[in-house]
C-alpha atoms as a printed R data frame, in Angstrom:
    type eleno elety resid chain resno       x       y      z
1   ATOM     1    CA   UNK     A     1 141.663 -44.837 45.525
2   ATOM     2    CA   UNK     A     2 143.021 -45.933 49.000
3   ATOM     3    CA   UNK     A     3 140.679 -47.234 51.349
4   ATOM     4    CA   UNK     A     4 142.327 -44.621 53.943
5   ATOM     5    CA   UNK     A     5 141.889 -41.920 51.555
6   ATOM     6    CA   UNK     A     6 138.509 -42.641 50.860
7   ATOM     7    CA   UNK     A     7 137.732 -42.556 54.744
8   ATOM     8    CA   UNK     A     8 139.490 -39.128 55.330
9   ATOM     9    CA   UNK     A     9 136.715 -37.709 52.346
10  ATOM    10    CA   UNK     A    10 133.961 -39.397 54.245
11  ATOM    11    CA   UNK     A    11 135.115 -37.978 57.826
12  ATOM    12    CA   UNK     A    12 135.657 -34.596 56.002
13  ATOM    13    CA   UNK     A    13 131.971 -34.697 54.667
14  ATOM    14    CA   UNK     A    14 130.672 -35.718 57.816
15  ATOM    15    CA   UNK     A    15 132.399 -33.014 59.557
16  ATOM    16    CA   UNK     A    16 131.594 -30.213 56.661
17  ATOM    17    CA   UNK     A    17 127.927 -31.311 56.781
18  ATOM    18    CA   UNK     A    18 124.677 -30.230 54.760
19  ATOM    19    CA   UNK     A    19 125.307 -25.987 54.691
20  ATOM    20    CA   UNK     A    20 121.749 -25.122 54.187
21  ATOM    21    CA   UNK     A    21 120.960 -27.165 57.765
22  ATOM    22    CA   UNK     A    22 123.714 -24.904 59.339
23  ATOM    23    CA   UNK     A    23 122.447 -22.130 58.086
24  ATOM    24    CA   UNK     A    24 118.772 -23.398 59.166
25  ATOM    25    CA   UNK     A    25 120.035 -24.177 62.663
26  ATOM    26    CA   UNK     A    26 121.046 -20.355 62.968
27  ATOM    27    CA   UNK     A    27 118.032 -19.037 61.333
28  ATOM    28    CA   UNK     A    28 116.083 -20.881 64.284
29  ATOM    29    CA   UNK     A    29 118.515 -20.474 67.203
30  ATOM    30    CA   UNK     A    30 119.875 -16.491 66.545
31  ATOM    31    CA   UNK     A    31 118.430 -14.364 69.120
32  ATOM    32    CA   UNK     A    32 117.384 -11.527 66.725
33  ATOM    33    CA   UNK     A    33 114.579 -11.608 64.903
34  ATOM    34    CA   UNK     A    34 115.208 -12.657 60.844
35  ATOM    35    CA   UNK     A    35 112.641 -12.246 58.141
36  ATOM    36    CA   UNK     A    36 112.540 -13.546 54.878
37  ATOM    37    CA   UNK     A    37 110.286 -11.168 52.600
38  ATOM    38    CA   UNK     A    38 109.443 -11.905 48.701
39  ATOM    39    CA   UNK     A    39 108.471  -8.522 46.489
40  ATOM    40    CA   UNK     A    40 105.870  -7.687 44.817
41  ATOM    41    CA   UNK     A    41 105.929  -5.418 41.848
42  ATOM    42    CA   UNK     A    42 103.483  -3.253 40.052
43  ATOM    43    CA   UNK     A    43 103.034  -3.425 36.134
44  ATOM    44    CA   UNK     A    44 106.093  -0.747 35.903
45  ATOM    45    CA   UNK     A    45 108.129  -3.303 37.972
46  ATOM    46    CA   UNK     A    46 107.871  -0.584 40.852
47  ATOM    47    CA   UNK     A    47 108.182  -2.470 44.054
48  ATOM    48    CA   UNK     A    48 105.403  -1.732 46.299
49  ATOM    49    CA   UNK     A    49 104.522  -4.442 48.732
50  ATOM    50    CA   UNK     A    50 106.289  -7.465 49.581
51  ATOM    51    CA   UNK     A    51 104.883 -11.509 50.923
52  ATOM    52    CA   UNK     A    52 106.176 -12.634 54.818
53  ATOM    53    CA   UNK     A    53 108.126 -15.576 53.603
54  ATOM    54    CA   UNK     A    54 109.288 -16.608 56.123
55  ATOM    55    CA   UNK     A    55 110.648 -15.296 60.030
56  ATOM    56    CA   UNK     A    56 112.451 -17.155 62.536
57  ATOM    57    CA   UNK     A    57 111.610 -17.687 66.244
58  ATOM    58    CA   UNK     A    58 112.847 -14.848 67.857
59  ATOM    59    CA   UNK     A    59 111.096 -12.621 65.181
60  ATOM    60    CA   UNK     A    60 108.024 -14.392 66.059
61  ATOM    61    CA   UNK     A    61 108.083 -14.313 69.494
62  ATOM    62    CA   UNK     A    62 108.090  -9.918 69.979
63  ATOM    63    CA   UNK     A    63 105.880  -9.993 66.702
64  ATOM    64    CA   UNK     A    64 102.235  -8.613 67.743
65  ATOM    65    CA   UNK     A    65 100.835 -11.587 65.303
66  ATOM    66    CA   UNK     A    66 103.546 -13.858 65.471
67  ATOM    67    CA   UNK     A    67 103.224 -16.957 62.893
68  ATOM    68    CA   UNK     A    68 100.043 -15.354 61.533
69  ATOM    69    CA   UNK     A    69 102.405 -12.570 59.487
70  ATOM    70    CA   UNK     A    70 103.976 -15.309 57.671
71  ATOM    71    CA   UNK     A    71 102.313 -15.692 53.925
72  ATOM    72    CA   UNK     A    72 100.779 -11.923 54.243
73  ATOM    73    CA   UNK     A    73 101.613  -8.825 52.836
74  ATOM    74    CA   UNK     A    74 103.323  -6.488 54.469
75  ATOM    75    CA   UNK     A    75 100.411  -3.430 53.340
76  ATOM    76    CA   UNK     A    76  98.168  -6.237 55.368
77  ATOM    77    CA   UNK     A    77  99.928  -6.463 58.326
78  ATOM    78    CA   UNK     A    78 101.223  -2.583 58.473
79  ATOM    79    CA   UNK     A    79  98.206  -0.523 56.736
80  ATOM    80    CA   UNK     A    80  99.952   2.470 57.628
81  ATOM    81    CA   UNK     A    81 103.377   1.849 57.112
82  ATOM    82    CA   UNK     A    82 105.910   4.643 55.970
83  ATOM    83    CA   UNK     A    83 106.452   4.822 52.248
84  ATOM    84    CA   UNK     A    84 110.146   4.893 52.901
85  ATOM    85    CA   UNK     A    85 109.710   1.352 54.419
86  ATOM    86    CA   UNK     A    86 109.435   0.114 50.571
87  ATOM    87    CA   UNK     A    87 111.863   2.438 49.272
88  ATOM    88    CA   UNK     A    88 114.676   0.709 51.337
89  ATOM    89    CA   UNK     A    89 113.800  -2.423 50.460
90  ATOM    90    CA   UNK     A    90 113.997  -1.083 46.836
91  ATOM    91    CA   UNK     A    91 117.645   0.331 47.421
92  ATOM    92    CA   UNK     A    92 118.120  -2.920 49.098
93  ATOM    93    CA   UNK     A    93 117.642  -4.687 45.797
94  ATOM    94    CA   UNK     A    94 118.771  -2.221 43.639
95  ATOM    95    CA   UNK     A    95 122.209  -1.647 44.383
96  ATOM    96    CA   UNK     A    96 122.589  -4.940 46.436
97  ATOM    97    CA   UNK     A    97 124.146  -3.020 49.299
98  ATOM    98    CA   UNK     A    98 122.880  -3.051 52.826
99  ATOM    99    CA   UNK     A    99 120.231  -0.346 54.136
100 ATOM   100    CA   UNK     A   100 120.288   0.160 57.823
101 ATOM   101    CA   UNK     A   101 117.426   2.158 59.692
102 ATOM   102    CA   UNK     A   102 116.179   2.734 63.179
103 ATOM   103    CA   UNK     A   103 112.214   1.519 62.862
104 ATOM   104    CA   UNK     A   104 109.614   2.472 65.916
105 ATOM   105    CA   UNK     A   105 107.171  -0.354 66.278
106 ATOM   106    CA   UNK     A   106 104.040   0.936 67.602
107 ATOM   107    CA   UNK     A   107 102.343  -2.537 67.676
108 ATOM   108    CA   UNK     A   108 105.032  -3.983 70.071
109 ATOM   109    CA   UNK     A   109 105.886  -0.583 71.831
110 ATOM   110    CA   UNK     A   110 109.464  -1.318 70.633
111 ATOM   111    CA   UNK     A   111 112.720   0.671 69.224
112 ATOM   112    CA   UNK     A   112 114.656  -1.586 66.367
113 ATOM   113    CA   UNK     A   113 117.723  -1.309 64.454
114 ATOM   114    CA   UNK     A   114 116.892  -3.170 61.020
115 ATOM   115    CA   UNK     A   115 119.119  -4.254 58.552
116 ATOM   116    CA   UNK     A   116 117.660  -4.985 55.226
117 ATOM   117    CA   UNK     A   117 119.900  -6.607 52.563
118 ATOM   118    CA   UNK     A   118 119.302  -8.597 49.072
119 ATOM   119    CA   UNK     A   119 119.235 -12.394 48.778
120 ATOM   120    CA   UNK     A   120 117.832 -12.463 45.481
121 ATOM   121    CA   UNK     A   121 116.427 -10.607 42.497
122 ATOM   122    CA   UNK     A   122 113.101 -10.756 44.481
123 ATOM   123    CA   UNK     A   123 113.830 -11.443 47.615
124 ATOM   124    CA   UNK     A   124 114.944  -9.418 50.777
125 ATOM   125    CA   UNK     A   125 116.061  -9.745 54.192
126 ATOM   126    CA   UNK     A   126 115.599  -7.739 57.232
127 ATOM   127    CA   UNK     A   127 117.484  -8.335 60.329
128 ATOM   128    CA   UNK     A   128 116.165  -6.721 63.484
129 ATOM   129    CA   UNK     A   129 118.243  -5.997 66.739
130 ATOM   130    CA   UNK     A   130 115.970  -4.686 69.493
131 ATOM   131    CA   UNK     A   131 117.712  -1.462 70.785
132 ATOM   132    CA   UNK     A   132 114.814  -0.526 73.424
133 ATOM   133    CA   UNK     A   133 116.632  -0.445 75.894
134 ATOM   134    CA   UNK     A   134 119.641   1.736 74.657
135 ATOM   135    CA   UNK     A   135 116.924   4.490 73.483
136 ATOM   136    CA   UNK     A   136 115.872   4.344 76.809
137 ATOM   137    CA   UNK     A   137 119.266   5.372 78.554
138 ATOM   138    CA   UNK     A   138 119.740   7.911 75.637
139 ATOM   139    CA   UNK     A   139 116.686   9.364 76.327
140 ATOM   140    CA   UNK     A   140 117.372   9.217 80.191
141 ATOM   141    CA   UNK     A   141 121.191  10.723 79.293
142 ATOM   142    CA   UNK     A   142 119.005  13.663 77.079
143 ATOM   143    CA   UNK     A   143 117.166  14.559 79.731
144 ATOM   144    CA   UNK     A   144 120.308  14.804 82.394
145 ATOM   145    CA   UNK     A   145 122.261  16.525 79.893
146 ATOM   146    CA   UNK     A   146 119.288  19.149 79.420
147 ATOM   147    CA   UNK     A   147 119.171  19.510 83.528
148 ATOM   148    CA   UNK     A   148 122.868  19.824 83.696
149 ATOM   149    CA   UNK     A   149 122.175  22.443 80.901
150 ATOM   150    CA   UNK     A   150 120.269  24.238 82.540
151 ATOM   151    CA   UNK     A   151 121.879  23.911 86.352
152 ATOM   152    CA   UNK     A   152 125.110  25.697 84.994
153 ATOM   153    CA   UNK     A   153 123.821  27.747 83.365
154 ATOM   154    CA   UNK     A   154 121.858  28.769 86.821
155 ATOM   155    CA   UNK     A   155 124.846  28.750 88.172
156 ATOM   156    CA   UNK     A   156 127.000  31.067 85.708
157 ATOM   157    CA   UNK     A   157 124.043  33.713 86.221
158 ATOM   158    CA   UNK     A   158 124.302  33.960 90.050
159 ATOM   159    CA   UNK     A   159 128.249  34.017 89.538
160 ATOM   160    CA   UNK     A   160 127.370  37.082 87.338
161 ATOM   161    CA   UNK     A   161 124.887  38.505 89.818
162 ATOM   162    CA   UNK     A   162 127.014  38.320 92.561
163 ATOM   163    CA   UNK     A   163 130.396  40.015 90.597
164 ATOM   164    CA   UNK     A   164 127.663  42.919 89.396
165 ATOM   165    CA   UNK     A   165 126.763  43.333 93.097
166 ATOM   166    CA   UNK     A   166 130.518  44.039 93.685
167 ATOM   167    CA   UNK     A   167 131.386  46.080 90.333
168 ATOM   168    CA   UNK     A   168 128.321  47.928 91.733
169 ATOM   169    CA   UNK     A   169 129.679  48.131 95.712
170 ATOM   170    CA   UNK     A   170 133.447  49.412 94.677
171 ATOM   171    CA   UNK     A   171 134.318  52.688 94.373
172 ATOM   172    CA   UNK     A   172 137.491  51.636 92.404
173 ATOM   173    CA   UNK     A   173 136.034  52.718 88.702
174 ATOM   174    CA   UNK     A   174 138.910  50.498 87.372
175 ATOM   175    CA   UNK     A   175 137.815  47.774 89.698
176 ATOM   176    CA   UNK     A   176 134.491  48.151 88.738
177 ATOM   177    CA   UNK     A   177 134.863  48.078 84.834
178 ATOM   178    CA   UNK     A   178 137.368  44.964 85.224
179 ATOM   179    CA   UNK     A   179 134.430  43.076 87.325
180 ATOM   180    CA   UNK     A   180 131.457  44.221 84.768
181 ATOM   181    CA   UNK     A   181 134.052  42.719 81.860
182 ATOM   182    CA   UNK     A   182 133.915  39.298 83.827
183 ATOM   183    CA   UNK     A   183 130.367  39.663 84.567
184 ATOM   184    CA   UNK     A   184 130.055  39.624 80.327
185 ATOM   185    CA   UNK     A   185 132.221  36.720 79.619
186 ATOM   186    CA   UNK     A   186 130.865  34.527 82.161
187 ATOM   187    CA   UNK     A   187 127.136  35.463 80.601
188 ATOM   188    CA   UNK     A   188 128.322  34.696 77.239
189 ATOM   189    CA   UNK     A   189 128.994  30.945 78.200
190 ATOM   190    CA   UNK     A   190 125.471  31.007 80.583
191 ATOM   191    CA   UNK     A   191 124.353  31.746 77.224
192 ATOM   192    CA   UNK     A   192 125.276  29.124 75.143
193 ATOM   193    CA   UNK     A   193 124.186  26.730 77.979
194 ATOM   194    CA   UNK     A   194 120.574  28.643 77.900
195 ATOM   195    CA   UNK     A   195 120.505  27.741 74.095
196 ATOM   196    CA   UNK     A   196 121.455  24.201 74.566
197 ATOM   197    CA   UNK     A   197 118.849  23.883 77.243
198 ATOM   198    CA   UNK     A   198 116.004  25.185 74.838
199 ATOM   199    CA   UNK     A   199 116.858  23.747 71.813
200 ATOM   200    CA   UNK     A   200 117.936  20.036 73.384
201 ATOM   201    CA   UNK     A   201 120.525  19.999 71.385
202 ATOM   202    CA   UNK     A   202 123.565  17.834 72.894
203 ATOM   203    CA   UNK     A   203 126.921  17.820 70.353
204 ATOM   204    CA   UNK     A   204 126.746  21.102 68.430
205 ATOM   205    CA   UNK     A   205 125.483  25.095 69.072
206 ATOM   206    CA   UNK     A   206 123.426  26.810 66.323
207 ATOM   207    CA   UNK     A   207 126.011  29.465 65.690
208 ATOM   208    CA   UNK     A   208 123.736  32.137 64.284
209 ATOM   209    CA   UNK     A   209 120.993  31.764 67.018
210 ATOM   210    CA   UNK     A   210 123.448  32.316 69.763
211 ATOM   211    CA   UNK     A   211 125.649  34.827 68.089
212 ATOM   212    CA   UNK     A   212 122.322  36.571 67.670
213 ATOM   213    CA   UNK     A   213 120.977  36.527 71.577
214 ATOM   214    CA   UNK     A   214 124.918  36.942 72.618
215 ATOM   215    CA   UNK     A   215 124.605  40.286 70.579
216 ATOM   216    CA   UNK     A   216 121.291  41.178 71.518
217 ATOM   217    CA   UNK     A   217 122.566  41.396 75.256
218 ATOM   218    CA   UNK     A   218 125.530  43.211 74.250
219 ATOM   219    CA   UNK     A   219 123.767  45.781 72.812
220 ATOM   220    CA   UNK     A   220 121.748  45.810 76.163
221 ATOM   221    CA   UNK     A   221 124.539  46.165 78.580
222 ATOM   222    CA   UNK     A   222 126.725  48.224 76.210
223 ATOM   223    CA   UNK     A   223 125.210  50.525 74.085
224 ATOM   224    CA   UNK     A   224 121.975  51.502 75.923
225 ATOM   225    CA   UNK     A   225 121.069  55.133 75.565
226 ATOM   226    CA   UNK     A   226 123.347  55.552 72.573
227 ATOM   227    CA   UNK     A   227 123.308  55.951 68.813
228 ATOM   228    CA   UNK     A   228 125.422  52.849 68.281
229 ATOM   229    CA   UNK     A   229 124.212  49.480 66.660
230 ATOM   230    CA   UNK     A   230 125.320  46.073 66.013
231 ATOM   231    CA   UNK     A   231 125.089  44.872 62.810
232 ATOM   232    CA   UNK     A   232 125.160  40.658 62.812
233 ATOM   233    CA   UNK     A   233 125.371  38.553 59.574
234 ATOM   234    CA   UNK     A   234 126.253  35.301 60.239
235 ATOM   235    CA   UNK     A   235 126.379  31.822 58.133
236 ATOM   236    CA   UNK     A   236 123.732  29.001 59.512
237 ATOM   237    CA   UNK     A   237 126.449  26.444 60.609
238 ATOM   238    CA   UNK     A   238 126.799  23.937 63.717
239 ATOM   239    CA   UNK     A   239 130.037  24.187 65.460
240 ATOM   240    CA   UNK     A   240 130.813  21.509 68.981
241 ATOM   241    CA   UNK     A   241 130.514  23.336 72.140
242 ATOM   242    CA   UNK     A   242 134.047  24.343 72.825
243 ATOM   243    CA   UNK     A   243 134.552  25.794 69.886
244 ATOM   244    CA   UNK     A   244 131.343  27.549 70.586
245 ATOM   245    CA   UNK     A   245 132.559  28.405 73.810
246 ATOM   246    CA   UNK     A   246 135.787  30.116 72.691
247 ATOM   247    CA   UNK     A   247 134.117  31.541 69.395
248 ATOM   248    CA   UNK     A   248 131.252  33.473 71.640
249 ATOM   249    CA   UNK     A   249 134.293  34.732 73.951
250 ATOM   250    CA   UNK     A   250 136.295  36.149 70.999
251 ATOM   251    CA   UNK     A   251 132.884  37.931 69.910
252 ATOM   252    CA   UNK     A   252 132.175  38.986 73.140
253 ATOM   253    CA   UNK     A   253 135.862  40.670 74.044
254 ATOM   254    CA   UNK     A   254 136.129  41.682 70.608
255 ATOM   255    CA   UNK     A   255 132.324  43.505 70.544
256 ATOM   256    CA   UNK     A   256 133.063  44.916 74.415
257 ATOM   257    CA   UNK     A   257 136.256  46.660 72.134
258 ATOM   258    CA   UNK     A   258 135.002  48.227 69.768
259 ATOM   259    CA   UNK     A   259 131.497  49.821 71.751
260 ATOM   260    CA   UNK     A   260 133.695  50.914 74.255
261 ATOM   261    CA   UNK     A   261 136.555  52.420 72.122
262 ATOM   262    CA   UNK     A   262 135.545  53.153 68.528
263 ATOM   263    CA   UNK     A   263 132.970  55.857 69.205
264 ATOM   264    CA   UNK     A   264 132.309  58.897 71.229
265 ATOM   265    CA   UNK     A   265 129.394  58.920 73.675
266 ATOM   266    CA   UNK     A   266 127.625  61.500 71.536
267 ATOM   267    CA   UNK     A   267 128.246  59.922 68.181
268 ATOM   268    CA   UNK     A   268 126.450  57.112 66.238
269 ATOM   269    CA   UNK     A   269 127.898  54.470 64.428
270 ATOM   270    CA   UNK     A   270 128.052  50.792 63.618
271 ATOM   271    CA   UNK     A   271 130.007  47.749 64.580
272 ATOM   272    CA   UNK     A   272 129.426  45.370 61.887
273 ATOM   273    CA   UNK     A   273 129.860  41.150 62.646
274 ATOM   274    CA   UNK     A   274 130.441  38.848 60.316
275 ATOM   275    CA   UNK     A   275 130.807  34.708 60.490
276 ATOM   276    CA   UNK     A   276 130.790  32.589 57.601
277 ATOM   277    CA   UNK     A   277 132.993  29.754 56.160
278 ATOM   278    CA   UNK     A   278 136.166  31.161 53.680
279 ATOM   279    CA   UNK     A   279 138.812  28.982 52.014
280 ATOM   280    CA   UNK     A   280 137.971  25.999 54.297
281 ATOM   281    CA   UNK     A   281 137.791  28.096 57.301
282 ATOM   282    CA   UNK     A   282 135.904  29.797 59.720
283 ATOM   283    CA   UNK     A   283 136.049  33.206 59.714
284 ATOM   284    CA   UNK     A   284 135.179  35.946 62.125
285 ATOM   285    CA   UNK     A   285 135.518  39.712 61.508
286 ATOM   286    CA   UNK     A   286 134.407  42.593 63.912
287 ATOM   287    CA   UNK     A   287 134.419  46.239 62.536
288 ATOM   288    CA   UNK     A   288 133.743  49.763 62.520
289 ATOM   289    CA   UNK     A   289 134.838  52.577 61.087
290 ATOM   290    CA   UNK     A   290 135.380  54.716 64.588
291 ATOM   291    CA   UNK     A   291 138.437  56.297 66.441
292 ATOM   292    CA   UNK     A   292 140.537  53.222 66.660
293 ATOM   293    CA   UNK     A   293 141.808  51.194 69.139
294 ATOM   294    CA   UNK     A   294 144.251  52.878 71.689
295 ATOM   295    CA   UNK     A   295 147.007  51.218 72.801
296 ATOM   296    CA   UNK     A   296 146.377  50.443 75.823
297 ATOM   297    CA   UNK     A   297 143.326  48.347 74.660
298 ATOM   298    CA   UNK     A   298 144.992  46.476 71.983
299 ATOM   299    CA   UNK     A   299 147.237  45.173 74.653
300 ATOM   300    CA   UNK     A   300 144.962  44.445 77.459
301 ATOM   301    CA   UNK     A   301 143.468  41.678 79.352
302 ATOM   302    CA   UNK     A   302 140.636  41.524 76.574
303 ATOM   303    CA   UNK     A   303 142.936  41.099 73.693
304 ATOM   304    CA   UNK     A   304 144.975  38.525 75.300
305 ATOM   305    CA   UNK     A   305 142.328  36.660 75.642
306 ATOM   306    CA   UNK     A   306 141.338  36.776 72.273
307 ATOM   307    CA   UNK     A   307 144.926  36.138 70.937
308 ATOM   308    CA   UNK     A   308 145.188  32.952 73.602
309 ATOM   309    CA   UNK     A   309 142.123  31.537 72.296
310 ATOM   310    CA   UNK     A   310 142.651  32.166 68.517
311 ATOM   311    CA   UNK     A   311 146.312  30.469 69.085
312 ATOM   312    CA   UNK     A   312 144.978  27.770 70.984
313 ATOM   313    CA   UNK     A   313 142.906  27.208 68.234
314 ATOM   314    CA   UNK     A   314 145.636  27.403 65.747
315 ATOM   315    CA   UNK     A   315 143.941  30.230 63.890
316 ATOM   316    CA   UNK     A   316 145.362  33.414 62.838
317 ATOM   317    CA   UNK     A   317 144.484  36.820 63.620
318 ATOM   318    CA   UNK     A   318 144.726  40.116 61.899
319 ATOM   319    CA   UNK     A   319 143.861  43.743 62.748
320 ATOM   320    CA   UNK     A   320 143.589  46.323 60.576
321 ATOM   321    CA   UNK     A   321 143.599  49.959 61.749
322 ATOM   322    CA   UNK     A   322 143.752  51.705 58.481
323 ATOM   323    CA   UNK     A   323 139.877  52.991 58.868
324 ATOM   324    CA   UNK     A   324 138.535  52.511 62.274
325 ATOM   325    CA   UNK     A   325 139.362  48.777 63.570
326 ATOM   326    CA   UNK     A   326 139.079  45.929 61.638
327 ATOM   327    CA   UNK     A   327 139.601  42.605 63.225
328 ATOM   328    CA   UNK     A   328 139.861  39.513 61.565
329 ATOM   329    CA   UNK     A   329 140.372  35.550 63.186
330 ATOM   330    CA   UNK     A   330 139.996  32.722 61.038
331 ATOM   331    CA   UNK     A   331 139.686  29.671 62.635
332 ATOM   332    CA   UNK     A   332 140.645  26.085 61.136
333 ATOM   333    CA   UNK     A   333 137.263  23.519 60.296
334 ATOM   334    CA   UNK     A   334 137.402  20.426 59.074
335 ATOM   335    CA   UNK     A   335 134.332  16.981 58.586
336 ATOM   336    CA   UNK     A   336 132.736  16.432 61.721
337 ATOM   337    CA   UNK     A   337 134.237  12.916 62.940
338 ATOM   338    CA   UNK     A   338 131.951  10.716 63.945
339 ATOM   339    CA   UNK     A   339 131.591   7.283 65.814
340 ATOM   340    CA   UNK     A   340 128.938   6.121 63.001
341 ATOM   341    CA   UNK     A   341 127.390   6.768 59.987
342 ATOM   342    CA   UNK     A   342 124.359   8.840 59.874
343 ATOM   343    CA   UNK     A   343 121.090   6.536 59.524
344 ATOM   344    CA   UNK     A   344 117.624   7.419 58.426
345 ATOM   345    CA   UNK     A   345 115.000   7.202 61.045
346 ATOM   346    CA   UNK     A   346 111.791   5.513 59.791
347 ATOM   347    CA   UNK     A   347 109.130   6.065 62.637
């Protein structure tokens, strides 16, 4: 061998170096906290505490005990630590894949995101990212999206109380039924806000909660004093708030309809809603088995509405006048995209 040659494999091994101090260098010098955990087994081989190995600096420094956790049992250090704790570390070993959680540490008053993943047979390790101070600004953005919640709909209810006060001032009849109409659609959006307020819910609506209070004040407004009821069924899904938006509308316009049209003011009857998944959509269908819907109404400012919103949508919509009204809209559905995979919350 060349004495060149055997200088390039010396600069080469000098440059490579010993791995296991690289990898000790970033053990010691990451800025998230790294522990090194060995398991211990019962006499089933169920896994159901684990030995502190070993935990680097910046583990040590935010841990409560610090160096004193390393050689202890976990049960020792946490006495009251969630079962599920161990059953990650079990999937962890397991399957060999990564388990990712969000942990509350009520020692250190801190929020982490760990990361547990297999090194060996018996051995596991948990990566922790301190996310404190992102749960604080979600928690902060919660709590304005819950006031902006509630401001509009504040705001959406004095709208309506001020177009009532109108419908009530004009001696136009037709004025006054076109103003009571807007006064209903603007209080079916006030009350999906009012729902989102109380149940601090900030992506999706509870479909058959609000369908239920959006019906509830329909049968208020409309059909007091008369022998006509709504009849709700509706499927326990989660839709995003637009769509909730436009599907309370179509209700709403659709509901307004038929208590207005399909029977007499003497007669009793029922309007029958129903909302439920179909064929990989969502589908909506208003009934009754009245008078029909006259002409006039199937082509007015209510309808178009409805139609607008179905088509914006890119639904479909079919009415069916063979016995009373039947009105059909099925709206496409599809996986919920999100940014991130679900995680378990251990707290």
């Amino acid at each position: 061998m060349s004495v060149v040659r055997k200088l390039n494999e010396r600069d080469g091994e000098r440059r490579r170096g010993d791995p296991s101090k690289r990898y000790r260098a970033l053990f010691e010098t990451m800025s998230e906290g790294f522990v090194i955990c060995e398991v211990i087994r019962d006499e089933t081989g169920r896994l159901v505490d684990y030995w502190v190995r070993d935990a680097n600096p910046a583990f040590l420094r935010r841990a409560p005990r610090g160096a004193e956790m390393i050689g202890r049992r976990f049960s020792e250090i946490r006495p009251n630590a969630h079962p599920r704790w161990f059953s990650a570390c079990h999937v962890a070993l397991t399957r060999g894949e990564p388990v990712r959680f969000e942990f509350w540490d009520d020692q250190a008053l801190r929020w982490y995101d760990v990361h547990m993943t297999r090194l060996s047979d018996d051995e596991v390790g948990q990566f922790f990212v301190d996310i404190t101070e992102r749960k604080k600004a979600e928690g902060y953005q919660a709590q304005l999206f819950d006031e902006l919640n509630h401001r509009v709909k504040n705001n959406l209810t004095i709208v309506s109380g001020v177009l009532t006060m109108q419908a009530k001032a004009s001696a136009n009849p037709e004025v006054r039924e076109q103003l009571l109409k807007a006064v209903d659609r603007i209080q079916s959006i006030a009350d999906l806000h009012a729902s989102l307020y109380r149940s601090g819910g900030r992506d999706e609506v509870e479909v058959q909660r609000y369908l239920t209070e959006l019906c509830e004040r329909l049968s208020r407004t409309l059909l007091e004093d008369r022998d006509v009821r709504l009849d709700l069924k509706a499927e326990a899904l989660a839709l995003p708030i637009d769509e909730a938006v436009q599907l309370g509308v179509i209700v709403n316009e659709l509901v307004t309809n038929a208590a207005k049209h399909a029977y007499g003011e003497d007669e009793a009857g029922v309007i029958w809603i129903r909302l439920g998944r179909a064929d990989g959509a969502l589908k909506l269908c208003v009934s009754d088995v009245g008078r029909g819907l006259p002409p006039a109404a199937a082509s007015g400012l209510g309808m178009r509405l409805v139609r607008s919103l179905v088509e914006r949508a890119g639904g479909e919509l079919e009415i069916d006048g063979a016995h009373g009204v039947s009105v059909e809209v099925r709206l496409p559905v599809g996986p919920r995209r999100r940014s991130e995979p679900l995680q378990d919350n251990l707290l």
